[in-house]
N, C-alpha and C positions, 0 to 999 in steps of 0.2 A: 148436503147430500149430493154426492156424486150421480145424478139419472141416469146419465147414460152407461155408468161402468156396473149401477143396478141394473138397468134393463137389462146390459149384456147376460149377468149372471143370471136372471130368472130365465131369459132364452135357453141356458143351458139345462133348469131345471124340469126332468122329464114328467114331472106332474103337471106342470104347467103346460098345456096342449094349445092356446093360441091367443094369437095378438092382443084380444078382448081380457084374458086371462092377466097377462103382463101390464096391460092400461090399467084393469081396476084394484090390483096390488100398490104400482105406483100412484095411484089416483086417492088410496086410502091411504097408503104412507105422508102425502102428501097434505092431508085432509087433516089429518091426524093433529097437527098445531093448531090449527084453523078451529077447528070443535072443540077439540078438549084441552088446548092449550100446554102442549106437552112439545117440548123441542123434542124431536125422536131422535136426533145426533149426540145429546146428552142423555137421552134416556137409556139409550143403544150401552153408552161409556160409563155406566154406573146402574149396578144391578138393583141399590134403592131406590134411585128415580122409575127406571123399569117399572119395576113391584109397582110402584103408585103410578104409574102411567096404567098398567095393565084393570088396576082396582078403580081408576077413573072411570077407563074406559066400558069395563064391565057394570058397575054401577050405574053411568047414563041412559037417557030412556031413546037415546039413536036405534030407529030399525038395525037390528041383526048388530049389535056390538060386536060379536064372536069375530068378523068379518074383520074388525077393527086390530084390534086384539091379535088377532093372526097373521095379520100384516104386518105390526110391529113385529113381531116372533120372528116371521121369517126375514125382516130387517135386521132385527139382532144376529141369527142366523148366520146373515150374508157377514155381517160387520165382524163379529167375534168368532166364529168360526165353531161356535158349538152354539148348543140348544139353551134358551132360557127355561130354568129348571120351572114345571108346572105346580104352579101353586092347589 
């Protein structure tokens, strides 16, 4: 994963209102292999990895999974240029 040409694009996006906002997106994207063991660069590249990245995720007992979850989303998001369809 590219950080810095993600941070650029969260910078653009206008839900995202500040620095804090941008850190703990990349902080969870980043997080993401580290806990649930999911590369998110092939998970991003393959909508069945996804799907089981997303059902890991939601399934663990980590505070606020959603948190998780939605960070991949909007990684997918940045990556493929459309929404991963909600299960």
């Amino acid at each position: 994963m590219d950080i810095e040409l993600y941070r650029k694009n969260l910078e653009k996006d206008e839900k995202i209102s500040s620095e804090d906002g941008i850190k703990s997106r990349i902080s969870r994207i980043q997080n993401i292999e580290a806990i649930f063991g999911v590369d998110v660069d092939k998970a991003v590249k393959d909508d069945g990895i996804m799907l089981n990245a997303l059902t890991i995720i939601k399934n663990s007992k980590v505070p606020r999974p959603d948190n998780y979850s939605n960070a991949l989303r909007k990684y997918y998001l940045y990556e493929n240029g459309k929404e991963f369809p909600r299960t």
